[in-house]
N, C-alpha and C positions, 0 to 999 in steps of 0.2 A: 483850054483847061480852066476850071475853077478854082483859085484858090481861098481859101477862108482864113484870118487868122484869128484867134483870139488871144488875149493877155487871160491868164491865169487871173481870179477870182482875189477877193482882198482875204487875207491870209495873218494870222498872229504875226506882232512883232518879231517874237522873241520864241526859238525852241530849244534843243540839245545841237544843233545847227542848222545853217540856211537850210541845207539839203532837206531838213524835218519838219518845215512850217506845216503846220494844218488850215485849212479853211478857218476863216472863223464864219458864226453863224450869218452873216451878211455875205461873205462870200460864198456860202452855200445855196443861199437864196437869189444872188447874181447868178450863181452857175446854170442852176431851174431856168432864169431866165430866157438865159442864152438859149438852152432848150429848146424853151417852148419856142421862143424867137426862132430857129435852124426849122423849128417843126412846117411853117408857114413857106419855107422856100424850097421849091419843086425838082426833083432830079436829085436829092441827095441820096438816095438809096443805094448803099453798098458804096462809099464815100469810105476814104482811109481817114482816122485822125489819130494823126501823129504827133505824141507830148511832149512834153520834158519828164524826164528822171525824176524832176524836183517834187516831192509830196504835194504842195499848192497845185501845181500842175497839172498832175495825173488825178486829184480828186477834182480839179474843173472838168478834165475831161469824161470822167465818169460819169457826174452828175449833168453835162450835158447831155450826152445820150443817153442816160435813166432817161431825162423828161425832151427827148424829139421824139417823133412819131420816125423817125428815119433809122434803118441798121445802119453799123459805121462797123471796120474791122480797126480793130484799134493797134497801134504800135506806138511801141516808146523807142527812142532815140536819143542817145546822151549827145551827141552833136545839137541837139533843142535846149540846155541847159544853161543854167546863167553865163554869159559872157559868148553867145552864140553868135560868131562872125557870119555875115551877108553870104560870104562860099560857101560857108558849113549851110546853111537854109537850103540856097541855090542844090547843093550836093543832092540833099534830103529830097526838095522837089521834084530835081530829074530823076531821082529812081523810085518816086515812087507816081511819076508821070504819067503813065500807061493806064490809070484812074481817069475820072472824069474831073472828080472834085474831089481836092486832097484840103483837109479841116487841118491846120497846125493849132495846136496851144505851148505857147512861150510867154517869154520874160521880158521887159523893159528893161534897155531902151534897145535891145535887140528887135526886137518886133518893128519898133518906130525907124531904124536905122533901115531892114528890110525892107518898108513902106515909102522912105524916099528913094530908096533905089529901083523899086517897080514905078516908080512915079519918074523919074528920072533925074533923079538927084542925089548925089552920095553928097552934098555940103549940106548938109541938115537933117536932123534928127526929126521923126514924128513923133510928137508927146503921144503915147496908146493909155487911156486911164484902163483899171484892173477893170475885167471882165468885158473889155468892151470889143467889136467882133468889124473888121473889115474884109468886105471882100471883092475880087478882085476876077477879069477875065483874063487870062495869060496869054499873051500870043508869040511872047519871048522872052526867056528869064535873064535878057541885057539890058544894061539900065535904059528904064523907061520903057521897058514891054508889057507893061501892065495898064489895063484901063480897070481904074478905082470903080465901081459900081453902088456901093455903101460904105458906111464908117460909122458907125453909131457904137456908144455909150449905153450901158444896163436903164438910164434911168429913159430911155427912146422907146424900148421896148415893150 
């Protein structure tokens, strides 16, 4: 299995709460990115991507499938939301397994906690910067079942 992850696009300070941030205009232009970027990598058609609740989130994941060339069924998941334990992901992944390639978009430093754990390491945090996309072949979702295939940052792409 594939998995993809991306951190959520760079987002206002400040809103009526975390839950409400909006993109800001650079993080809209990251998200395009990421996009066009997903558009370039083969087999993602008919791919799950499954968000966060959080506004930042769900408008990363929008505007990345606006701009791939790839269908994606989309799903939100409040288990993807700030403070997202390594189980809770794990959870999310096994059911929705049965996919070829399952696209997350989440939050720091949940995402980077996730990434040392397919990597085989829960003593260390991955720093993930906003909008940047790793992914990954699964062949076991116990620590260290993951072989890393890319990691890049918006400004790579």
């Amino acid at each position: 299995m594939r998995l993809i992850l991306i951190r959520h696009a760079d987002a206002e300070d400040y809103a009526g709460s975390d839950f409400q941030r909006n993109l800001t205009p650079k993080g809209r232009k990251q998200s395009k990115k990421v996009g066009a970027f997903l558009s370039s990598i083969n087999d993602l058609d008919k791919s799950i991507l499954v968000f966060s609740p959080y506004l930042r989130a769900a408008q990363t994941a929008e505007l990345v499938a606006e701009n791939s060339a790839h269908y994606y069924t989309f799903v939100e998941d409040k288990r993807l939301g700030c403070g997202m334990s390594v189980n809770d992901a794990l959870e999310v992944i096994t059911e929705l397994a049965f996919e070829d390639t399952v696209i997350m978009v989440g939050h720091q430093p949940d995402l980077g906690d996730l990434i040392a754990h397919l990597l085989g390491t829960n003593a260390l945090t991955v720093h993930v910067r906003k909008a940047s996309v790793a992914i990954f072949e699964i062949d076991s979702l116990r620590c260290g079942g993951g072989l890393l295939e890319a990691f890049l940052p918006t400004m790579y792409m």
